[in-house]
C-alpha positions in Angstrom: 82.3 68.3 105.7 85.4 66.8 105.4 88.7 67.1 107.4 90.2 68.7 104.3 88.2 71.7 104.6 89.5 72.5 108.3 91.8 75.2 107.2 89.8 76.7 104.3 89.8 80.8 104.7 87.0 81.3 102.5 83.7 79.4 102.0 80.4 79.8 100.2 77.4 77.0 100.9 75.2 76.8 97.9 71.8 75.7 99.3 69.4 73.3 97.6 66.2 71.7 98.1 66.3 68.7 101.0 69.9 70.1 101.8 70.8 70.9 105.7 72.7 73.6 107.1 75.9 72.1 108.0 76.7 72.7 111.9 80.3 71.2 110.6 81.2 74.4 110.0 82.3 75.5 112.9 85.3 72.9 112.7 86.7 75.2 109.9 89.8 76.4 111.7 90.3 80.4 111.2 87.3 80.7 108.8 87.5 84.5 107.4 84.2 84.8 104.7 81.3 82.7 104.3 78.5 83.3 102.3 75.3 81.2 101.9 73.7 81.4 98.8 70.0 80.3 98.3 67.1 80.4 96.4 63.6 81.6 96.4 62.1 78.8 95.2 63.8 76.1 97.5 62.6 75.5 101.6 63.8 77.9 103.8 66.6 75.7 106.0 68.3 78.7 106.7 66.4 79.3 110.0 67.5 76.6 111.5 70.3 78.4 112.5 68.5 78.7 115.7 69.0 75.3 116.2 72.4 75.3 116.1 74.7 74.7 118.9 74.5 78.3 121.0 78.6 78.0 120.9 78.5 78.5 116.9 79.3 81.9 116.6 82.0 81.9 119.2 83.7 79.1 117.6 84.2 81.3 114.2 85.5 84.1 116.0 88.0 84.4 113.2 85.0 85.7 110.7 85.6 88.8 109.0 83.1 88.5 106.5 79.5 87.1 106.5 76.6 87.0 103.8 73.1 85.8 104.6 71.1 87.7 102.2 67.9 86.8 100.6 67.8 83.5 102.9 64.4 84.4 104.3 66.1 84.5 107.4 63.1 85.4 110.2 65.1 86.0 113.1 69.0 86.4 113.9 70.3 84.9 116.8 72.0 86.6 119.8 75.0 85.1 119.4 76.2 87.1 116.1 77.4 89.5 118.9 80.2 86.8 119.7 81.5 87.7 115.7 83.7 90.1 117.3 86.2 90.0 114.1 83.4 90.5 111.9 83.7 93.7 109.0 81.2 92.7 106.6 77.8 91.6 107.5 75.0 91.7 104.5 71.6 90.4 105.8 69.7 92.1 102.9 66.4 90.9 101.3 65.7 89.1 104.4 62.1 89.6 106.2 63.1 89.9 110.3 60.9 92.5 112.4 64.0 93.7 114.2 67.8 93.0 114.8 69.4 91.6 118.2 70.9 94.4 120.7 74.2 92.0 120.7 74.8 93.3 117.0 75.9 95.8 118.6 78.7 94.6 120.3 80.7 94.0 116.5 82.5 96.8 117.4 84.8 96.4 114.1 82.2 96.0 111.8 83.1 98.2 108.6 79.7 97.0 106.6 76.1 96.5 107.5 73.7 95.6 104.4 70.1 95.9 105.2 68.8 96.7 101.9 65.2 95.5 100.8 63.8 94.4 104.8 60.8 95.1 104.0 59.6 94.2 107.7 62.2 95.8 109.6 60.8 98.4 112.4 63.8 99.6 114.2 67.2 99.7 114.5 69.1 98.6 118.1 69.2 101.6 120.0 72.9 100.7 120.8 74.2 101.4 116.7 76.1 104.7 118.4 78.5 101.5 119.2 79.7 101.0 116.1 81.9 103.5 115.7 84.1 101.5 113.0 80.9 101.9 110.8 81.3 102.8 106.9 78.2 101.4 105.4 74.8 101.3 106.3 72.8 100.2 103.4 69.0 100.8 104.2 67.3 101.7 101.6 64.2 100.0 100.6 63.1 99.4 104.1 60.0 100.5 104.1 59.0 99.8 107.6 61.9 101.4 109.0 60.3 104.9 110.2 62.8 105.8 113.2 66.5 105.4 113.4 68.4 105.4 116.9 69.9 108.7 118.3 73.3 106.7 118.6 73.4 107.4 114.8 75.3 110.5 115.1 77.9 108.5 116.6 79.0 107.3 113.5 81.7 109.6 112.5 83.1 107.3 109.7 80.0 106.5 108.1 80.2 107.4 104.7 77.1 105.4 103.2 73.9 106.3 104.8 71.1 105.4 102.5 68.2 107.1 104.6 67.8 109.2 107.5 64.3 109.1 109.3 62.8 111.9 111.5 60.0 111.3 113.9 57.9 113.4 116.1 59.3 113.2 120.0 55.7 112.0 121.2 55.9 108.8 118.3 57.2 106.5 120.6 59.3 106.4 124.1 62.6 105.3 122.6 65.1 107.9 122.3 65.3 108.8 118.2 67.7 110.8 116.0 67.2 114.5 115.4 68.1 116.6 112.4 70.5 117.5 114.0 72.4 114.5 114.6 73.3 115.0 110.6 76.2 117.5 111.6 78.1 114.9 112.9 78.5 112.3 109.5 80.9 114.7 108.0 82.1 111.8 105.3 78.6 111.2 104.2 78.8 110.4 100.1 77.0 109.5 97.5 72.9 108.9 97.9 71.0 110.5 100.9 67.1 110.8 101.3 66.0 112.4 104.5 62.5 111.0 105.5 60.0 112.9 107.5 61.0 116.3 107.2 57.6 117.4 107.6 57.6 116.9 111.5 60.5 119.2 111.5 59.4 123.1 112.9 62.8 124.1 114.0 65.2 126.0 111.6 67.8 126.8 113.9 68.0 122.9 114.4 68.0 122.5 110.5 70.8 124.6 110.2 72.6 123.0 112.6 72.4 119.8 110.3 75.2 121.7 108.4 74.1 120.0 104.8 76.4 122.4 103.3 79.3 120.7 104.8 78.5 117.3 102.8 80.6 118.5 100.0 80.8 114.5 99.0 76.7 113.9 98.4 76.1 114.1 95.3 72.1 112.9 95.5 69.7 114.7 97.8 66.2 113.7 98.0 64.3 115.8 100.5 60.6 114.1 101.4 58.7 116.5 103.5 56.1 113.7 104.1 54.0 113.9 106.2 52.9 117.2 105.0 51.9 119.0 108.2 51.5 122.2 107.0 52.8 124.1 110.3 53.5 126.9 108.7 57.2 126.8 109.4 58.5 124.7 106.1 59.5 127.2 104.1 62.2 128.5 107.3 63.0 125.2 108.0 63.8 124.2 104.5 65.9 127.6 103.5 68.1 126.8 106.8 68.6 123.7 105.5 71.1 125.5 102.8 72.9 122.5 100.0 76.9 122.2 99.2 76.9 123.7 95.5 78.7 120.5 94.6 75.3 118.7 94.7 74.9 117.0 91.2 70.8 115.5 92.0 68.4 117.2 94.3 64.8 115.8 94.8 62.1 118.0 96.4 59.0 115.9 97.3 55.5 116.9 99.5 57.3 120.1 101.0 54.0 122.4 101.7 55.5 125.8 101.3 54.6 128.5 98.8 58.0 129.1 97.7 61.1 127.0 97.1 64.4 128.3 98.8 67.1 130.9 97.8 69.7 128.7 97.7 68.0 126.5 94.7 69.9 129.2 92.4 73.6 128.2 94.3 73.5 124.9 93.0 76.2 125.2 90.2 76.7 121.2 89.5 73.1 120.0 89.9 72.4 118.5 87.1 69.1 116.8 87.8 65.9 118.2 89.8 62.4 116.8 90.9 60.1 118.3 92.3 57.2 116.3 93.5 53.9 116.9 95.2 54.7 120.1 96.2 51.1 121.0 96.2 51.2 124.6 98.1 54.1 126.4 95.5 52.9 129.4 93.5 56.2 130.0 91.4 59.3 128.6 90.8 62.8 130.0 91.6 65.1 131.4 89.0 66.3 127.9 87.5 67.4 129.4 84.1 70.6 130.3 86.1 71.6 127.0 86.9 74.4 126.5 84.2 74.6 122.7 84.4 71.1 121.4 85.2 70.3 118.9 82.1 66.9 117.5 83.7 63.8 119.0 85.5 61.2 117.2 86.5 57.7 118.7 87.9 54.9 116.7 88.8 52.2 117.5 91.2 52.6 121.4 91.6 49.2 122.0 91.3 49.2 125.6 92.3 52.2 126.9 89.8 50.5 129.5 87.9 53.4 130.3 86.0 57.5 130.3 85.5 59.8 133.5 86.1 61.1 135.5 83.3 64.8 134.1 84.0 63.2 130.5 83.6 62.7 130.9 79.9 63.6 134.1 79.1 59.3 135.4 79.5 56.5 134.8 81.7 54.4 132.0 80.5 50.8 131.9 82.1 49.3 128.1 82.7 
């Protein structure tokens, strides 16, 4: 890399087969975005980024933005903490187990892309840190079963793609709650909440204060595991929806009955309801003026649809 590219701002490294990861890089004075674009089909050269210098990351302190994605990136180093300018960090499609405590310490970071790690486990249980936080793309992380309780620390977050709840007795890190959700105020857009089936308390559900998240406007509420405690059906009518709610998906909830405030959704426009093996009748959806789309699959024990649903009772 040539003098010439010393005070470049922005940079994107096309990677090919047989070609090295440049530690030149670092030479690039005030270096604000730099993205490394790769290819499935060519060697993975992107881990040696553990080989370079430890100093690297220091050196670009000036980085605002930075794009690894779909690099097949196995581990990130420690010293991404040092990126203390950094905003923008997308590490999606890449198959690491876990992420390095000194992430944390990017205490402007605005955006963190994590979309399609299938292998990540956990989150650092410092992310409370990041109180700058906007983004957090997660979704498709199917490995990702517990999220840390410095979570609800994130007051600005206003992307969240999944929020996981655990037993307490799952493991002897300290985890998020249902609770913890009444403190993302500016949530928007797409929400599923995993592992509502391990949650027995509906004082604690209410507390959530769903109905505050006037900006959601997709819901998907997975009850999996299905424990069957007997408390679902409190648990989800605490739960109670902002009637701005345009998509709302029900799925393995193992109550007989849905919740009143189904009927309050005004501006849904789409609902699923999945696997919701224990449900004997439906609620009133034939007063829901703008639902266009209702999907039912797996209701095995619906025996048949209320009079305001279509206007009679029609036996299955």
């Amino acid at each position: 890399m040539g003098s010439s590219y010393k005070m470049k701002r922005h940079l994107t490294l096309v990677r090919a087969e047989d070609v090295r990861f440049p530690t030149s890089i670092a030479n690039v004075e005030k270096l604000h975005s730099f993205w490394v674009q790769s290819f499935y089909d060519t060697p993975p050269i992107i881990s040696e980024l553990d080989r370079i210098e430890p100093d690297l990351f220091h050196r670009l302190a000036c980085l605002k933005a930075l794009d690894l994605s779909r690099n097949r990136l196995g581990e990130l180093p420690k010293e991404v903490g040092k990126l203390i300018s950094l905003r923008y960090l997308n590490l999606s499609h890449n198959p690491f187990w876990e992420l390095p405590s000194t992430l944390c310490d990017l205490y402007n970071l605005q955006t963190l892309k994590l979309s399609a790690c299938d292998h990540l486990r956990k989150l650092p249980q410092g992310m409370g840190k990041l109180v700058n936080l906007r983004h957090l793309e997660i979704d498709c992380t199917d490995s990702l079963k517990t999220l840390p309780k410095g979570i609800g620390n994130l007051s600005s977050l206003q992307t969240l793609s999944k929020f996981v709840i655990v037993r307490a007795s799952d493991g002897e890190e300290v985890t998020c709650t249902l609770e913890d959700l009444k403190y993302l105020k500016n949530l928007r857009g797409c929400l599923k909440i995993e592992g509502l089936g391990y949650a027995t308390n509906a004082d604690e559900a209410k507390r959530a204060e769903l109905s505050e998240k006037k900006h959601l406007s997709d819901l998907h509420l997975d009850f999996k595991p299905m424990a069957q405690t007997g408390s679902e059906g409190k648990v989800i009518e605490a739960l109670q929806l902002h009637p701005g709610l345009q998509s709302l998906v029900i799925s393995s909830y193992g109550g007989t009955r849905f919740p009143n405030w189904m009927v309050s959704l005004t501006n849904l426009r789409k609902l699923s309801l999945q696997e919701c093996q224990n449900c004997t009748i439906l609620p009133p959806l034939g007063r829901l003026p703008s639902l266009v789309t209702l999907y039912i699959d797996g209701l095995h024990n619906l025996k048949s649809l209320g009079l305001e649903f279509l206007g009679a009772t029609i036996n299955l």
